[in-house]
N, C-alpha and C positions, 0 to 999 in steps of 0.2 A: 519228532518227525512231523507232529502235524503241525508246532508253531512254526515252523521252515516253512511247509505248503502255506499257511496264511501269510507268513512276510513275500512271500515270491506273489502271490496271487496280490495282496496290496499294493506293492512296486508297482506289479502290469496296470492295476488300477492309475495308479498317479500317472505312469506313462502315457494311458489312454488320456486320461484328462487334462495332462499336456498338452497331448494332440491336439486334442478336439480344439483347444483354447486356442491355439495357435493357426487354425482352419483360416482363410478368406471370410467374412461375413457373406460377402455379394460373390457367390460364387457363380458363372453362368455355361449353361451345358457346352459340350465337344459342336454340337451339330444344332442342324436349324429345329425346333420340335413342333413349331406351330403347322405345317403342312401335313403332320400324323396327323394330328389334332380336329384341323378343319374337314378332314376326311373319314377321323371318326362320327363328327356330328353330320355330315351329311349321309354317310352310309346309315347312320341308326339315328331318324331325326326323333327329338323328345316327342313324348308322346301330347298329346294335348290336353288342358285341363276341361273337363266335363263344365257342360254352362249350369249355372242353378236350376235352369228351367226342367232339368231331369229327375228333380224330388219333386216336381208340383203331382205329378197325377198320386202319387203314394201318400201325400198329404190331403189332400182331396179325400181319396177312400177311409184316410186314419180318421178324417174331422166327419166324415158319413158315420161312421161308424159308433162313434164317440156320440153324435148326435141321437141316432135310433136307440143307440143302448140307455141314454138318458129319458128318451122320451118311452120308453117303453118301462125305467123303471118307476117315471113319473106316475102313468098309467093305473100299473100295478099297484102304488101303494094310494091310490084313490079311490079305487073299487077292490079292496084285500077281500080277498074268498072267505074269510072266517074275523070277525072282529078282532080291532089290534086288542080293546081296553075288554077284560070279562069283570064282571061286577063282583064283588067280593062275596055276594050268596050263588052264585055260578062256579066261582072258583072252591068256594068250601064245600059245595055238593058234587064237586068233580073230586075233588081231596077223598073225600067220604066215601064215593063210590069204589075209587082206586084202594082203599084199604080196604073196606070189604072184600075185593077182588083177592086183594092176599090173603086175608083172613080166615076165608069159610074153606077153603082148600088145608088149611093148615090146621084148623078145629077138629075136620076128619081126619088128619092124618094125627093129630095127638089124642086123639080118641083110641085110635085102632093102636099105635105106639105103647099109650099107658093102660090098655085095659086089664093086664095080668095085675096090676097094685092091687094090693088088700082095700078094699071097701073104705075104711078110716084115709087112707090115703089118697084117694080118686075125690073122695066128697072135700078134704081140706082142699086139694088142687082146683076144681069145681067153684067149692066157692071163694078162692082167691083171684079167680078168672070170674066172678060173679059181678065182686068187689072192683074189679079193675074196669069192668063191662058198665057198670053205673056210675064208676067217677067219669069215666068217658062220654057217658050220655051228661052225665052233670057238664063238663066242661065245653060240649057241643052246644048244648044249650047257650052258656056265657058268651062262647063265640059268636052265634046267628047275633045275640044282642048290643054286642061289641066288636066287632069283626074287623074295626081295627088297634084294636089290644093286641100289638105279639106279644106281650107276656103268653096270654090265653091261649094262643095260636102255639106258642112253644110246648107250654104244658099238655095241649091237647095232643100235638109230637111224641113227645115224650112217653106218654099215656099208652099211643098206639105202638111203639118200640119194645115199651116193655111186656105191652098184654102180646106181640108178634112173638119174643125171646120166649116168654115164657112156651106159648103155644110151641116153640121149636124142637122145647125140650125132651128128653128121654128118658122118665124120671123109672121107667123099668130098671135102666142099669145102676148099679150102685158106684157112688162117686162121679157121677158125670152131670150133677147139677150145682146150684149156687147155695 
C-alpha cells in the first residue's frame, strides 16, 4: 500500500514538472500593475536616510571622554599614593611582620591546645619549635645579606610553613598528627 502512495505521488511530481517546463518564460500580468505601485510609494514615501552629521556630537563626547580618562590616568600613575618599587629590605620586613602576625596568635593557642601532654612530650614539642625558631633566625639573617637568592627566600618559606603546621597541631588527640 505504501509503494502505490509513493508511485502516485511521483507521477504528480513528473506531471508538475512537466508543467512547470512547459510555462511561458516571459509571462505578463492580466491588468496594468504599475498604477497600484506608483500609489503605494506615494501613499508610504521611503523613509529618509539619516545624514552622517548625526553621530558627530556622540563622538565628540566618546573622544572627551577617552581623553579625561587618559589624562587622569596619566596623573595618577605620576604621583602614586604609595611607591610602585618597595626595596627588597622593606619588602622582607613587611614578610616578617605579616608572619609574626600569624604566629603569636597561634603559639597561644598551641600552648592552651597541648598543655594536658606529659611533661617529656611538651619539652620535645618545645624544643622542635626551638629548633625550627633558630633555623629561621639563621636563614633571615642569609636573606637581609642576600635578598636576592630565592633559593634563601624559598627556604625561609618553607621554614615559616612548617614552624605554622606544626603550631596548628593538636598533639592532645591521639593519631591526629604527623
Amino acid at each position: 500500500m505504501a509503494d502505490n502512495d509513493k508511485s502516485v505521488t511521483d507521477s504528480q511530481d513528473l506531471v508538475l514538472a512537466r508543467e512547470i517546463r512547459n510555462l511561458d518564460p516571459e509571462m505578463s500580468p492580466e491588468r496594468n500593475l504599475w498604477a497600484g505601485i506608483e500609489r503605494q510609494i506615494q501613499d508610504y514615501p521611503q523613509k529618509q536616510k539619516k545624514t552622517s552629521a548625526d553621530w558627530v556630537p556622540y563622538g565628540v563626547a566618546a573622544s572627551l571622554v577617552i581623553a579625561v580618562s587618559a589624562l587622569l590616568l596619566n596623573v595618577l600613575e605620576l604621583n602614586p599614593a604609595e611607591p610602585q618599587f618597595v626595596s627588597a629590605d622593606r619588602s622582607f620586613d613587611l614578610m616578617q611582620a605579616e608572619y609574626i602576625q600569624v604566629r603569636n596568635p597561634l603559639v597561644q593557642k598551641f600552648s592552651e591546645v597541648n598543655k594536658e601532654l606529659d611533661d617529656q612530650t611538651l619539652n620535645d614539642l618545645y624544643l622542635n619549635l626551638e629548633i625550627m625558631e633558630q633555623a629561621r633566625r639563621d636563614i633571615e639573617a642569609q636573606v637581609r645579606q642576600n635578598p636576592e637568592n630565592r633559593r634563601l627566600v624559598e627556604m625561609l618559606m618553607r621554614i615559616h610553613e612548617q614552624e605554622l603546621e606544626l603550631l596548628k597541631q593538636n598533639f592532645s588527640r591521639p593519631g591526629r598528627f604527623m
